[in-house]
C-alpha positions as CSV (number, residue, x, y, z in Angstrom):
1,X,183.1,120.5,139.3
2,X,181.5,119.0,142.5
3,X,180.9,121.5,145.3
4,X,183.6,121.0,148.4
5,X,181.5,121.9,151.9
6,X,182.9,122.7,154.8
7,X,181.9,123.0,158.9
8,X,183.3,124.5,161.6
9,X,185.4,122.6,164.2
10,X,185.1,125.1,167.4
11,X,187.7,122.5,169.4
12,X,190.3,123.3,166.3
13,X,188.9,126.6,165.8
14,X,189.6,126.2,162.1
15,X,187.3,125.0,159.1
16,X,187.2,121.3,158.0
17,X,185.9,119.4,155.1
18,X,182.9,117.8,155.2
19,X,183.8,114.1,154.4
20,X,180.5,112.4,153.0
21,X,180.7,108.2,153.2
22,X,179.8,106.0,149.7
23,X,177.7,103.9,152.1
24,X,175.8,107.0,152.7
25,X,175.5,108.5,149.0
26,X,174.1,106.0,148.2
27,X,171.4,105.6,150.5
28,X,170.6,109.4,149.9
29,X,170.6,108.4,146.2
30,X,167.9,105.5,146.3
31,X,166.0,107.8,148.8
32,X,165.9,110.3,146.0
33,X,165.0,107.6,143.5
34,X,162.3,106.0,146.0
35,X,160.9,109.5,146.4
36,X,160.4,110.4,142.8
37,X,159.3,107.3,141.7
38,X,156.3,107.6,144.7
39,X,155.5,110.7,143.4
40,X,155.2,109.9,139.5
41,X,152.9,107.4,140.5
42,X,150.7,109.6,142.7
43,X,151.0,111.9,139.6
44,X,149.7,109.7,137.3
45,X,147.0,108.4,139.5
46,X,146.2,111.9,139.6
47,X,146.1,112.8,135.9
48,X,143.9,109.3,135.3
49,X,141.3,110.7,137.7
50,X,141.3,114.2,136.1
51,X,137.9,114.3,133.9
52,X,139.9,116.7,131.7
53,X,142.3,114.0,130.6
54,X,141.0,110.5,129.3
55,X,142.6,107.2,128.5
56,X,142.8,106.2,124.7
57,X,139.5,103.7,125.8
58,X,137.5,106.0,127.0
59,X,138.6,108.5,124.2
60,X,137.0,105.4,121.6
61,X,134.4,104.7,124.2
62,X,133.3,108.7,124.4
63,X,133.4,108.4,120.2
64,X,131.0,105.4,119.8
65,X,128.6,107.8,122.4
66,X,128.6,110.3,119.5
67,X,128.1,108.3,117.0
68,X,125.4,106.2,119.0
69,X,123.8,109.6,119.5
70,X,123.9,110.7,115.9
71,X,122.4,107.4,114.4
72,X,119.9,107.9,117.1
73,X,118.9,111.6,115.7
74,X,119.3,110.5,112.0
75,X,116.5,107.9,113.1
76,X,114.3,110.7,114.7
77,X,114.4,112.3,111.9
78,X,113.2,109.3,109.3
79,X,110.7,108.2,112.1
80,X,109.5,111.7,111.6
81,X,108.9,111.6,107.8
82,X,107.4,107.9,108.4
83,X,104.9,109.8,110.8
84,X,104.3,112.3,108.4
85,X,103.4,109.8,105.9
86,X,101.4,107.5,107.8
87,X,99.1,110.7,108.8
88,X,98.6,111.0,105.1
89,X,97.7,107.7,104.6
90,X,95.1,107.4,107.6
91,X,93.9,110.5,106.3
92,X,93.1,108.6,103.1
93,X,91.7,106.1,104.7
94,X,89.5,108.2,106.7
95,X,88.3,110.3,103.8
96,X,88.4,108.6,100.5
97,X,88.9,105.2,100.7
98,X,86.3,104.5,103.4
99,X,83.7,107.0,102.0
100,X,84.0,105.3,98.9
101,X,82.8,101.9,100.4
102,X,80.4,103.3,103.0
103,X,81.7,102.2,106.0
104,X,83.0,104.4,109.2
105,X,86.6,105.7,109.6
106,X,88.8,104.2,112.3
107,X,88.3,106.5,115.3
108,X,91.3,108.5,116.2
109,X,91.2,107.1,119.9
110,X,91.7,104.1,118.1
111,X,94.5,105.0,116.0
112,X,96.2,107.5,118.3
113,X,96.1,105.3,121.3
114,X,99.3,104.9,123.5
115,X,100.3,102.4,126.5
116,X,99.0,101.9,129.5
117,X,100.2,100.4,132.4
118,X,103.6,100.0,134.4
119,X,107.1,102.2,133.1
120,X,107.6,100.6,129.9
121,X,111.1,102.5,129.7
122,X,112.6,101.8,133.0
123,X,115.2,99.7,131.5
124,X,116.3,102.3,129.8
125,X,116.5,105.8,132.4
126,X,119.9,106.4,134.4
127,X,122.2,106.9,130.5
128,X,124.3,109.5,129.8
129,X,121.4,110.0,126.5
130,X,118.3,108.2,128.1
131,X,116.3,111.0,127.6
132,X,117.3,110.2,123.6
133,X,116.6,106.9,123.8
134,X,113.4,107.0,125.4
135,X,111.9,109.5,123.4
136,X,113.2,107.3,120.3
137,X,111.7,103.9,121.2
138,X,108.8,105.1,122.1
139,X,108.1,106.7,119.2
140,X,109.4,103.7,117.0
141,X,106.4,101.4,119.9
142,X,103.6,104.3,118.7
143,X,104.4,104.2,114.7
144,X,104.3,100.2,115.2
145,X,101.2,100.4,116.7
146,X,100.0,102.7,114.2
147,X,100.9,100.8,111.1
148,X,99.2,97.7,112.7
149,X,96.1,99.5,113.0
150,X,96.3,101.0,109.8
151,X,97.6,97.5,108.1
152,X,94.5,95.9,109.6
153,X,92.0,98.8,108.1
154,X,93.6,98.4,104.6
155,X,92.2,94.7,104.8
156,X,89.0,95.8,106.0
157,X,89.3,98.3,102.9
158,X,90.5,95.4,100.5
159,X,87.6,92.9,101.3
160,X,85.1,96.3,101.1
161,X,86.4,96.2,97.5
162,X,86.0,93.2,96.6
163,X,82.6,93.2,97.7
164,X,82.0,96.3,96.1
165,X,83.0,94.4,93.0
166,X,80.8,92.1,93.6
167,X,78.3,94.4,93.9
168,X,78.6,96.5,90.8
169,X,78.6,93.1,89.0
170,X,75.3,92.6,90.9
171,X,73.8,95.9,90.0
172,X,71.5,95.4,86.5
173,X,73.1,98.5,84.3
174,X,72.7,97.8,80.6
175,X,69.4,97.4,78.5
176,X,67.9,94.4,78.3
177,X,67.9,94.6,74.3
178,X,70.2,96.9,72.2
179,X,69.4,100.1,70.7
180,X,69.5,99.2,67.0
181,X,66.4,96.5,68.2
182,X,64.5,99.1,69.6
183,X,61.2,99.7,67.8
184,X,60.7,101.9,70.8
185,X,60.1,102.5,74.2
186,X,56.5,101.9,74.6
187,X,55.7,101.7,78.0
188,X,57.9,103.2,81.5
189,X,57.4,102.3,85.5
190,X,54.6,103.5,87.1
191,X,50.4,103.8,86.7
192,X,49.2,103.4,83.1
193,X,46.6,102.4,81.2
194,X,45.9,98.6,81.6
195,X,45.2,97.5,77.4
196,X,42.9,95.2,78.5
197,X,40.5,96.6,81.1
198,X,41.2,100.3,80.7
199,X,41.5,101.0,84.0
200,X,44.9,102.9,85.3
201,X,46.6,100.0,87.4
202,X,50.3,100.3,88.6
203,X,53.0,99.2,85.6
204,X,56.0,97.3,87.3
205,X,58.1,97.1,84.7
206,X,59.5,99.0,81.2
207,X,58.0,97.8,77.9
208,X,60.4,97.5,74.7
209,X,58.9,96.8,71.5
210,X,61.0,94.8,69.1
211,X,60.0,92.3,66.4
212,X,59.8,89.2,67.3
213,X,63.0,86.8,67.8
214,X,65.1,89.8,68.9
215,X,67.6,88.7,71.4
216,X,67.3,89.3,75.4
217,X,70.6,90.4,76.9
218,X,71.1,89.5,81.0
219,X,71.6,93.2,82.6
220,X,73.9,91.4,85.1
221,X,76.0,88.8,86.6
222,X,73.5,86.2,88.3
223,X,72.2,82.9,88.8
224,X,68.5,81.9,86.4
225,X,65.9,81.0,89.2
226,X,63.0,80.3,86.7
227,X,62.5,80.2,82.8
228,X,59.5,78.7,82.6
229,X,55.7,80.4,81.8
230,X,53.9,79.3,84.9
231,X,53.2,83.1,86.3
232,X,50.1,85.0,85.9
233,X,50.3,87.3,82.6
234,X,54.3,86.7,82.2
235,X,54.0,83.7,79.7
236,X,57.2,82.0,78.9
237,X,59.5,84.4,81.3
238,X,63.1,84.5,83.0
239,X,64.0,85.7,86.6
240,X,67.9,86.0,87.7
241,X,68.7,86.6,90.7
242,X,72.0,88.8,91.0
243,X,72.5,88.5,94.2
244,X,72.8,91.8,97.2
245,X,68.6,92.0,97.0
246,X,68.6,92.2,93.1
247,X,66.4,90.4,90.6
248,X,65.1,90.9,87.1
249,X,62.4,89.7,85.2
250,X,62.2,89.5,81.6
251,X,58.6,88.6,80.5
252,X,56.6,87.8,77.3
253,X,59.0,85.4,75.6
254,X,58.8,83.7,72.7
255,X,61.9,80.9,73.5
256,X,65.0,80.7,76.0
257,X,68.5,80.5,75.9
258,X,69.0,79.4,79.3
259,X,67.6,77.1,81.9
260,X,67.0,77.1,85.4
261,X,70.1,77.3,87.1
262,X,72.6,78.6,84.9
263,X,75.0,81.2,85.6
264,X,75.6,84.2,83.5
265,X,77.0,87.0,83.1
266,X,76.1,90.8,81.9
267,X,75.4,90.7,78.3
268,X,74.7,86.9,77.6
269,X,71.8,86.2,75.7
270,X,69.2,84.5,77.5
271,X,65.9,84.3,75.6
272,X,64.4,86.3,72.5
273,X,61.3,88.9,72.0
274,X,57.6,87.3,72.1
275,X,54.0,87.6,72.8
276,X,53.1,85.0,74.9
277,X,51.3,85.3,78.3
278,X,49.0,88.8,79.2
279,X,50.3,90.9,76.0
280,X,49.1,92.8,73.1
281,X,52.1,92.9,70.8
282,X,55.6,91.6,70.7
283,X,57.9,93.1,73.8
284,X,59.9,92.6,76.5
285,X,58.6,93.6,80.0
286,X,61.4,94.0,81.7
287,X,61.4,94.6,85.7
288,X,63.9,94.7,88.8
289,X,63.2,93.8,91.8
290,X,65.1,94.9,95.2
291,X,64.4,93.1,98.2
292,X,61.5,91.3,96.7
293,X,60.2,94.7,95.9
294,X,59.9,96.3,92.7
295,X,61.6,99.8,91.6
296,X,62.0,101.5,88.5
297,X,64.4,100.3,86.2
298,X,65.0,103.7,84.4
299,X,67.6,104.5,86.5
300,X,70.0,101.3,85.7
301,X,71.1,102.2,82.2
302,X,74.3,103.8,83.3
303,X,76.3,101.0,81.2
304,X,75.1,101.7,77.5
305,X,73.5,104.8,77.3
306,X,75.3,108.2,76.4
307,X,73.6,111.6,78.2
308,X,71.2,112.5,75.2
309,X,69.8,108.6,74.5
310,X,68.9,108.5,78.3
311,X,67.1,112.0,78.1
312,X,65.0,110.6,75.2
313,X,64.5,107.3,77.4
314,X,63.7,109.2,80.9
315,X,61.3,111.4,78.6
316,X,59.6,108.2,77.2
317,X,59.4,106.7,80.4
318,X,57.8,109.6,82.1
319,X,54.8,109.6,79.7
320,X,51.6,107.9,80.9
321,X,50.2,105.8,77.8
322,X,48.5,102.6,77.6
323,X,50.9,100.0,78.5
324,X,51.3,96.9,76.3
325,X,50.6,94.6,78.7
């Protein structure tokens, strides 16, 4: 039940109601309306700019942050294990691989070395996580820089080994005629007995006695630069030349297998045993040369020769006799 006011009429002296026109109810009524509509608006104007409160976009925006900064850690973390393995490989590198083929590791002021020059991360300061971000890519710039040094030391390493392939082709390793041919070892490398003049005189080469006929074996991969018996004291004789300073000589021949020019490979047969040129019985002189100089061919049996037959060799070789030719 609506409330009934009342005022005071001091010319009646008596109490009269308070008569309140439509025309004005409802004036006071869309004042009231007008008022509270004014002040739900600045309410929610208020709320909006409240940090405590956020708008469903900025709820989703907030959640992509998190996970933007999650994926970021998560790639810390494998950037981490990628660094861990990349030291293990330069380490590698460094110690084995580069020992192996005698050359010098990669300096680590080489490997290790950052960027120079202006802000390279300006583009990325003034984020909520720049700190993040930066420290992310420039990690990710460093391990690519890395890996690109590293990449181009494995293909230093790779064309090391080829050569290195090369070269132990190169290298003479095997005897020049097979054990079961051997008569015997007659003569080594160094000053013997000259069978002719009886004076001591430097011996270049390793004597092998075997009858005559036996098959010559080439030590190495190489290239035949003469087989012919036009040098002093050789007679009918083959030189290869391997290649990386090596050469061999096989000398005393009684026929060839090859000619001049011809390629062939470690254990082809090139010529057999003789007794032609400066010789007193049928051999093979057998010599290698490095660099146009000669050196002493005991120590390139590695290839065919178990521990006790190169004792009994390196024995044989080390006793001064009269050479047989």
């Amino acid at each position: 039940m609506a409330k009934v006011k009342y005022y005071y009429d001091q010319e009646s002296l008596s109490y009269r109601k308070i008569e309140v026109k439509n025309r004005r109810k409802v004036r006071n009524v869309l004042a009231f309306l007008t008022a509270s509509a004014l002040f739900g608006i600045a309410f929610v104007f208020f709320l909006l700019s409240t940090p405590a409160i956020s708008t469903p976009t900025e709820i989703a925006q907030a959640r992509e942050l998190e996970n933007y900064k999650l994926n970021y850690e998560q790639l810390q973390l494998k950037m981490n294990k990628i660094e861990e393995v990349l030291d293990h490989l330069q380490e590698r590198d460094n110690q084995i691989y580069r020992v192996v083929f005698e050359t010098n590791p990669v300096p680590d002021d080489v490997r290790k070395a950052g960027f120079g020059g202006a802000n390279r991360y300006k583009n990325l300061e003034g984020y909520a996580n720049s700190d993040l971000i930066i420290s992310a890519t420039k990690q990710l710039d460093i391990l690519s820089k890395q890996m690109v040094v590293q990449s181009k030391s494995f293909d230093e390493v790779q064309r090391l080994a080829l050569d290195k392939e090369k070269l132990l082709a190169a290298i003479p390793s095997i005897q020049p005629i097979k054990n079961d041919d051997l008569k015997r070892m007659a003569s080594g490398y160094g000053w013997r007995t000259d069978p002719f003049t009886k004076a001591r005189r430097k011996h270049k080469g390793m004597d092998f006695t075997s009858p005559k006929g036996t098959p010559i074996y080439a030590t190495s991969n190489g290239k035949v630069t003469r087989a012919d018996n036009r040098s002093f004291g050789y007679g009918k004789h083959i030189r290869i030349d391997h290649g990386y300073g090596y050469v061999t000589l096989y000398a005393h021949l009684s026929d060839y297998n090859v000619k001049r020019g011809a390629r062939v490979k470690r254990g082809d047969i090139i010529g057999y045993v003789g007794n032609t040129g400066r010789s007193q019985a049928p051999h093979l002189h057998y010599e290698i040369l490095k660099d146009s100089k000669a050196i002493n061919p005991i120590n390139f049996f590695s290839g065919d020769l178990n521990p006790e037959e190169f004792e009994a060799m390196l024995e044989a070789a080390n006793r001064e006799n009269q050479s047989l030719d």
